[in-house]
N, C-alpha and C positions, 0 to 999 in steps of 0.2 A: 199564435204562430210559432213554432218550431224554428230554431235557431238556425237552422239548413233553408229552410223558406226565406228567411229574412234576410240573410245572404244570398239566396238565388234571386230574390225580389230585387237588386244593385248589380247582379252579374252583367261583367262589359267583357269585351273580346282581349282574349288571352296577351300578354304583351309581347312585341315583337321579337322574336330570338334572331341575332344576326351573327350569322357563322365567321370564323376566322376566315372565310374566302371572301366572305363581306366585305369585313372590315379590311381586309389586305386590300382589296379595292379602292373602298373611301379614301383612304389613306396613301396611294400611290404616286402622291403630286406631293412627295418630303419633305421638301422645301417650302411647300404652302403651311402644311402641317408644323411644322417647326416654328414657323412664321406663329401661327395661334397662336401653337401652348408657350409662346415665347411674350404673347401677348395676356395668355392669361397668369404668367408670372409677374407681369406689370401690373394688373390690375390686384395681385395680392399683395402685392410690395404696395401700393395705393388704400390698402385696408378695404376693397372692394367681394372682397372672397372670405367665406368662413371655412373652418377645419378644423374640427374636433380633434382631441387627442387619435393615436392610432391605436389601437387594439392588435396586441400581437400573442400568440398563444403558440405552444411547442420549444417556450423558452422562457426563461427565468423572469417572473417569480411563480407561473405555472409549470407545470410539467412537464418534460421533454413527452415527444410523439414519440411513438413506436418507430418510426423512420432513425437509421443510425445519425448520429450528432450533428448538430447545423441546421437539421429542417425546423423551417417556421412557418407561420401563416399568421399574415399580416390583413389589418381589413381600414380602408382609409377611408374617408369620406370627405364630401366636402359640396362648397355651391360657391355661385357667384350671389352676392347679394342682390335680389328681386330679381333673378332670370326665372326662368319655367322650370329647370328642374333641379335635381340634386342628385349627385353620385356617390356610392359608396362600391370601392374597389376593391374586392376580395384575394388576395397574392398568395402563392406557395411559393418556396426557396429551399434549397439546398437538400432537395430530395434524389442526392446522388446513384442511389441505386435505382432509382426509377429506369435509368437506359438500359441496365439489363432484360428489363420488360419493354422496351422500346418505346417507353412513355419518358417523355421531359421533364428534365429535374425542376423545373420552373412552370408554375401554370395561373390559372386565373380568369376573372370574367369580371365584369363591373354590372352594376344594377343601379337604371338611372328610375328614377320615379319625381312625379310632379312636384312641386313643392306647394300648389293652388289644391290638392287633392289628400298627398300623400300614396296616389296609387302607384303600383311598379308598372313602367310602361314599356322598358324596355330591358332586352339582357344581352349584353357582349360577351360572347363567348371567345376572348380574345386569345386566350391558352398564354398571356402574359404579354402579347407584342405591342401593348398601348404600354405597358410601363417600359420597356426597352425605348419606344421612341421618346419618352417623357424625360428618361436619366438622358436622352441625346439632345436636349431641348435645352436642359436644364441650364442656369448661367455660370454658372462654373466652365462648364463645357465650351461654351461658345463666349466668354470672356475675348474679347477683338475679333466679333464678328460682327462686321458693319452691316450687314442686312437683318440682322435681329433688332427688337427695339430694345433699349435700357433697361432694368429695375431701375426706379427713384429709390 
């Protein structure tokens, strides 16, 4: 059997692409959303969550990007320990001339896949606006906000 057989012999339906108009949806209830990732900070501070180093490339000790100074691309990952899946979060930064071409200087998508599998099941095509709400989540930020829960 031919190595393209043997893969077409496991082929499943392609994984779900969900567009920034998507996700701007999911995500329209802020306050709910805040509320989560405020809870999956809890649960890291708990030792409940793994995260790999982060892989950052376009900056030292690799080589700057053709983009002028500052640009990076950062790729994070991470899970809850025994949930269903795991994420790894692909980011661009500091790609300043990008708005002369009417493209944003910050972009991105995240790629969630099983952890029972290993398959990619889904892809957010977020253009960066999951990491925006996540630094507005974060507990620095909302340090005496009584509607968030604590880190222990």
């Amino acid at each position: 059997m031919s190595t393209f057989a043997h893969y077409k012999a496991f082929s499943r339906p392609l994984p779900k692409v969900y567009t920034l108009e998507e996700i701007e949806a999911a995500v329209a209830d802020e306050p709910a959303v805040m509320r989560a990732m405020a809870d999956c900070f809890v649960a890291l501070s708990q030792g409940k969550v793994s995260v790999p180093p982060i892989q950052t490339m376009g900056q030292e000790p690799c080589a700057p990007f053709q983009a002028s100074g500052g640009t990076q691309t950062c790729v994070k990952s991470g899970y809850i320990n025994g949930d269903d899946f795991y994420v790894s979060k692909v980011a661009t930064g500091g790609f300043l001339d990008n708005s002369k071409a009417g493209v944003s200087p910050n972009t991105g998508c995240m790629l969630i896949f099983s952890q029972a599998t290993g398959r990619l099941e889904a892809i957010l095509l977020d253009e960066g606006l999951l990491l925006l709400l996540l630094a507005s989540a974060s507990p620095p930020r909302n340090s005496g906000n009584e509607d968030l829960p604590e880190c222990e």
